[in-house]
N, C-alpha and C positions, 0 to 999 in steps of 0.2 A: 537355782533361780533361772528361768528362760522369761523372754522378752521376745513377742511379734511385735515391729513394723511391717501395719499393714498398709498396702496402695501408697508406696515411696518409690521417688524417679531419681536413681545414682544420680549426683552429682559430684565429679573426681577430677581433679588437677593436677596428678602427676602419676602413672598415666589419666593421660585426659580420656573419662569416661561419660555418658549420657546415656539412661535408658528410660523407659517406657516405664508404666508403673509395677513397681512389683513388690514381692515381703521378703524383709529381712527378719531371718531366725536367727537370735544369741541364747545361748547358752554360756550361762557364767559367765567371765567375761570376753570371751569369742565369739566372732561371726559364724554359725558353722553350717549354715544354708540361708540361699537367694534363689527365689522362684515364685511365683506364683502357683497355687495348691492346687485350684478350682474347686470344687464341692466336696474335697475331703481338706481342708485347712488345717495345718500344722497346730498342734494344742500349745499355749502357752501361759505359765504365771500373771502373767501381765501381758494386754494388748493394746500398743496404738495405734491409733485410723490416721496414716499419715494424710488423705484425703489430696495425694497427687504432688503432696509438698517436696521439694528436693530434700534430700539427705544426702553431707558431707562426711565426710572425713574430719574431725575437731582439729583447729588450728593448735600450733605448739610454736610458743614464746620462747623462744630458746636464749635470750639473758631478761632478766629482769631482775630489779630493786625491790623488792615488798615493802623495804623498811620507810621508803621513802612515799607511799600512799597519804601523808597526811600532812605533805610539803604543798598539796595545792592551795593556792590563795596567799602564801604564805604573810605573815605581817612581821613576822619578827625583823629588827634593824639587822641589814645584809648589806657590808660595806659595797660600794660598789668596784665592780672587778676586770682589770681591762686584757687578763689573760687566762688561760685556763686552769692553771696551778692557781690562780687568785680564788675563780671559783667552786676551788676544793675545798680551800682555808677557807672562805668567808663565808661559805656555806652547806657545803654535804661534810664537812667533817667535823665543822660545829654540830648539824643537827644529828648526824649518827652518834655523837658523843652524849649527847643531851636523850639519846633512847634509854626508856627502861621497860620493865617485862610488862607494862601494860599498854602502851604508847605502841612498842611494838608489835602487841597481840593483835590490838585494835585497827592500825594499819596494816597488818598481814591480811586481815578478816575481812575488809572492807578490798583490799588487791582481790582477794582470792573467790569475793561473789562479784566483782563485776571482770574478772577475767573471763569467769563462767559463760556471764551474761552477754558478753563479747562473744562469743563462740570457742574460745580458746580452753581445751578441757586437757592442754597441759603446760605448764610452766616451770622453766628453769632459774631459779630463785637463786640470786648472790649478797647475802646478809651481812653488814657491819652495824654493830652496837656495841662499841668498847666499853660502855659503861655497863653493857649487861649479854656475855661473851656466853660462859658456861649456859646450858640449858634455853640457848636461844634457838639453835633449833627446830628442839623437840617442839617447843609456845609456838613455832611457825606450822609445825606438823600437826597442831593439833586445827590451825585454822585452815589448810587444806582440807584435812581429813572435814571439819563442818561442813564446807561446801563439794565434798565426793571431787577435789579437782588430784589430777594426778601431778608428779611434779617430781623434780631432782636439787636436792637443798646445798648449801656450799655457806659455808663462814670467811669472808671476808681477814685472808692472814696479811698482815702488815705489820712494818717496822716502826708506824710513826710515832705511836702509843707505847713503846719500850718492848724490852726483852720477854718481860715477863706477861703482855698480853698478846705478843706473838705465838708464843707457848702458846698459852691456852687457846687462842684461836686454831691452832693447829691440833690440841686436844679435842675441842668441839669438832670438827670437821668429820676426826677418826670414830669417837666416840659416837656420832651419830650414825655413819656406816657400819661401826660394828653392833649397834644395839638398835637402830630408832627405824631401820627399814623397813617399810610392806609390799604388800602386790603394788599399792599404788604409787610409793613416795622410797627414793633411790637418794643417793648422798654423792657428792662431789669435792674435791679436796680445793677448796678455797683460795684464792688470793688476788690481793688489789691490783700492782702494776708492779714491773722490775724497778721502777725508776722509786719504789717504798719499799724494797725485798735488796736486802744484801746479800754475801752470798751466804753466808752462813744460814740463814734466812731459806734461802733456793735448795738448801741439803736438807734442810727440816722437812721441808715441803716434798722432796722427792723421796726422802725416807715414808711417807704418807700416804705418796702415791702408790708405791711398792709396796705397805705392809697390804694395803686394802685393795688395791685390783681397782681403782677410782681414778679417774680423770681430774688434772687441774683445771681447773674455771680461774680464768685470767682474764684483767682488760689489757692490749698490747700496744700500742703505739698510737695511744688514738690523740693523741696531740703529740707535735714536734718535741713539746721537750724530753719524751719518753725516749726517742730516740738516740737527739742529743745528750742526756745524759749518758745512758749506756756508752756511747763511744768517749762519751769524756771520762768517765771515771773507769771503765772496763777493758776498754779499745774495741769492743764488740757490739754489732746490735743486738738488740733485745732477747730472737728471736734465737739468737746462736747462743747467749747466755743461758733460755729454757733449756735447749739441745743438750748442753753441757752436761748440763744438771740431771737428762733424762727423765726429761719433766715432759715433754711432748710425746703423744702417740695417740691411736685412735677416739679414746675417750677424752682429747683432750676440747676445749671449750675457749678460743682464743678471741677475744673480746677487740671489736671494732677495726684495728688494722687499717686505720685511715693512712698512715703514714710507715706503711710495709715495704720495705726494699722489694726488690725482685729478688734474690739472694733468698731473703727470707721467708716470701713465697714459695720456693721454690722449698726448703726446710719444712715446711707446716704440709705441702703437699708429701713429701717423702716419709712421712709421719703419720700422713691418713687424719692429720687437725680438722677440726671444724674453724673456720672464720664465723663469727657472727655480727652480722653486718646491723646497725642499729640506726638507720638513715634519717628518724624527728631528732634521736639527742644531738647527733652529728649536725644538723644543721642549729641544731638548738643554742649549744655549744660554740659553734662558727670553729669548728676544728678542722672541718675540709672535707673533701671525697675522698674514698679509696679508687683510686686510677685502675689500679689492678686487679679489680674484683677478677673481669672476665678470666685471669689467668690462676685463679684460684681453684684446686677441686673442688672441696666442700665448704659451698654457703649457706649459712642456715640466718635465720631475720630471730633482731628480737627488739626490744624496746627501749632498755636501758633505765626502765623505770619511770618513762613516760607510759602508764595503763599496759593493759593488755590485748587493746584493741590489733589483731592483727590484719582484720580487711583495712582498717586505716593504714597500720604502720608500711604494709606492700603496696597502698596507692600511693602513700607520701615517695615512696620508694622508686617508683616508677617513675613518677614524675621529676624527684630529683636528677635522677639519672637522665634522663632525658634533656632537661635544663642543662647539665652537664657534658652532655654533647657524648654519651657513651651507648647509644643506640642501643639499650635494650627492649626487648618486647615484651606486652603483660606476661608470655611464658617464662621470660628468664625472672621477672620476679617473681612469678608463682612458682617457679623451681626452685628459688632462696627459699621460699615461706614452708612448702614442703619435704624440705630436707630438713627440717628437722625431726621429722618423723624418722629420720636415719638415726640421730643420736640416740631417741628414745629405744629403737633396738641394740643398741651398742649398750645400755644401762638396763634394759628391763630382759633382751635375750627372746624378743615376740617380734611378730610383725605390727607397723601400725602405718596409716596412710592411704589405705586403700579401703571401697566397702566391698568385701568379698570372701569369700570360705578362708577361715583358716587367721584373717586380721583381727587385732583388737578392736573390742566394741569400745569405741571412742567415738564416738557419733555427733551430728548436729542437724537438728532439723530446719530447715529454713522457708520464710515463706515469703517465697523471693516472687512477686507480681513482673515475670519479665516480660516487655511488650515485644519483645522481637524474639524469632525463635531462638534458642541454645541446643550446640550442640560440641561436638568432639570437638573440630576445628576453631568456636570461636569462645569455649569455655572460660578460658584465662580471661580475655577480653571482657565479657561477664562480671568475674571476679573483681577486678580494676576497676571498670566506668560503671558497673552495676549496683552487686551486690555489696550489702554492708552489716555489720555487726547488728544494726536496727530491725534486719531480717529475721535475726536469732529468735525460733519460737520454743525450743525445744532441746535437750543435753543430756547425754550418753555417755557416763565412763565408767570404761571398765566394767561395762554391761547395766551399771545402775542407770536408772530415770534420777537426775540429778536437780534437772530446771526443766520443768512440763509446763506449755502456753503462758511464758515469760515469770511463771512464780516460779521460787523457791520451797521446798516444804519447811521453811520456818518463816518467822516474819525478820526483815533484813529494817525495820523502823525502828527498831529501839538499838541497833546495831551501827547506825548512822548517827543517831542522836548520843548515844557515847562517843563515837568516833572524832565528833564534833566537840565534846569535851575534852578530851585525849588532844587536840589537835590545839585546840588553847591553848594547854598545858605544856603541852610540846614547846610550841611559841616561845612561851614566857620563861621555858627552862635554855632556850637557845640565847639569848637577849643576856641569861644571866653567865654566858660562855664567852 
């Protein structure tokens, strides 16, 4: 299958690119020439007239919730909670207990067309449904694969639920890295936080990481008491108990890191970790800032299960930061937001992030009305006070035409209108937890 974009002006944020109009040639799912043809034009299966529009590079969500897409509005009775272990209990671990395979299909489905729609043409998904562990998954994998979104899946292993759905969560994990993989959709070895993983727990997990060559997906100290327990019950921080265990290395996926020693900074860098910084939950939460981002190697943005909007989640970003008094520039957020194009080569083994010979077609076409000119020097800038997921005309992955002038090739109306019953249901089944 080839695909021209025809009359498209790069636009690129890490390196920061700007050009003139010209066509991109894919073949399969690579870019493998940019140029303009003149009166002998490149033949293609498929032609778009991008008509001067920008084309990006597709944003990648590097944590995200699926499960919890049908938490918005919510009604169910949610005690009220005046710390953040409160609302674990009173609320995200009631309603991941109260999911079952249709509740969760339904909110995976509904994540994974408006991630799309967002521009974000990959996402990194972290699942708990203790009520429905085995073959959750695969029900996630198949509402990707609906909407052609690429993505790296993980199950949610914790102690809170007993022995025996640790296990299987640890089963799920493996089981989908060794069987449920494609071009487009990669497996991650799961788990909640050290302060629900014992140690026995952390050797399950590292035997997982080791049979399958998969990185652990962890959230790490993103409230104090994740720390403070560790040193209470371990005499370690968190971050040296992973080490331990030989659970940290380049694939691995360290979740928020609001409340990281330097010590342990310095452990996740000598590892090659990703931090993934998630700046709406963290304020959402009132859990803090991470001070020490700037001394972090790799930061990648993700959401935490607030959408998949990523031009939102790098403005909110910005601006906290700044509120913050930690002087970064729309570049150093647009350098979080695209590194995570780094993980997705550390899992899939391609280039991605760039529109140029040789990267993956992961595209986004935007029809960005800028009134002031854009260029190399004030792109980022752009990206921040600019542009916004509302631009998104158009979606590329993996070489497919995913989302062409804001449709979808199915209709997403009766996809809503269930989701809307699913989310009742959900309701009513949390209320009875």
């Amino acid at each position: 299958m080839t695909l021209l974009i025809k009359r498209a002006k790069i636009f690129q944020l890490n390196p920061a690119a700007v050009s003139p109009e010209t066509d991109i040639y894919i073949e399969g799912d690579q870019i493998r020439r940019i140029g303009r043809e003149g009166d002998s034009p490149l033949q293609a299966d498929r032609v778009i007239d991008a008509k001067g529009k920008y084309v990006m590079p597709g944003n990648v969500c590097a944590h995200n919730h699926f499960y919890s897409a049908l938490s918005r509005g919510i009604t169910s009775h949610i005690r009220q909670s005046s710390d953040f272990v409160s609302v674990l209990q009173n609320l995200w671990w009631r309603l991941d207990r109260a999911l079952d395979s249709s509740s969760l299909f339904y909110s995976g489905l509904v994540a994974a067309v408006e991630a799309v729609k967002a521009g974000s043409t990959a996402v990194i998904d972290h699942n708990a449904s203790p009520g429905f562990i085995s073959g959750s998954l695969k029900l996630l994998k198949e509402a990707f694969q609906k909407c052609g979104l690429r993505g790296i899946l993980s199950y949610e292993v914790t102690d809170r639920n007993g022995a025996q759905d640790r296990d299987r969560g640890v089963e799920e994990n493996v089981e989908f890295i060794q069987s449920q993989e494609t071009a487009l959709l990669r497996g991650a070895v799961g788990a909640h936080a050290p302060f629900t993983l014992s140690d026995e727990s952390l050797g399950l997990l590292s035997e997982a990481v080791s049979a399958t060559g998969r990185g652990l997906h962890i959230h790490l100290s993103e409230d104090r008491y994740d720390l403070s327990h560790s040193h209470h019950v371990y005499g370690i921080a968190p971050a040296e108990r992973l080490a331990t265990y030989r659970l940290l290395d380049e694939k691995s996926l360290i979740v928020h890191g609001v409340h990281l020693l330097e010590r342990e900074a310095e452990i996740l860098g000598e590892h090659g970790c990703f931090l993934v910084h998630n700046p709406r939950s963290n304020m959402n939460n009132s859990v803090g800032y991470c001070r020490i981002l700037s001394r972090l190697t790799n930061v990648a943005m993700g959401t935490d299960g607030i959408g998949s909007d990523m031009f939102e989640e790098s403005k909110m970003g910005y601006f906290k930061s700044r509120d913050a008094g930690m002087g970064f520039t729309p570049s150093d957020l647009t350098r979080f937001l695209t590194n995570g194009n780094m993980i997705l080569e550390r899992y899939f083994g391609k280039k991605f992030g760039t529109v140029e010979t040789g990267s993956a077609a992961d595209l986004v076409i935007l029809d960005y009305r800028n009134p002031t000119p854009v260029g190399v020097s004030n792109a980022a800038s752009h990206f921040i006070f600019g542009l916004s997921s509302q631009d998104v005309n158009t979606v590329v992955i993996g070489g497919r035409v995913v989302y062409e002038n804001r449709q979808f090739p199915f209709s997403t109306e009766e996809l809503y209108r269930e989701a809307r019953k699913e989310a009742t249901r959900l309701w009513n089944a949390i209320d009875g937890i």
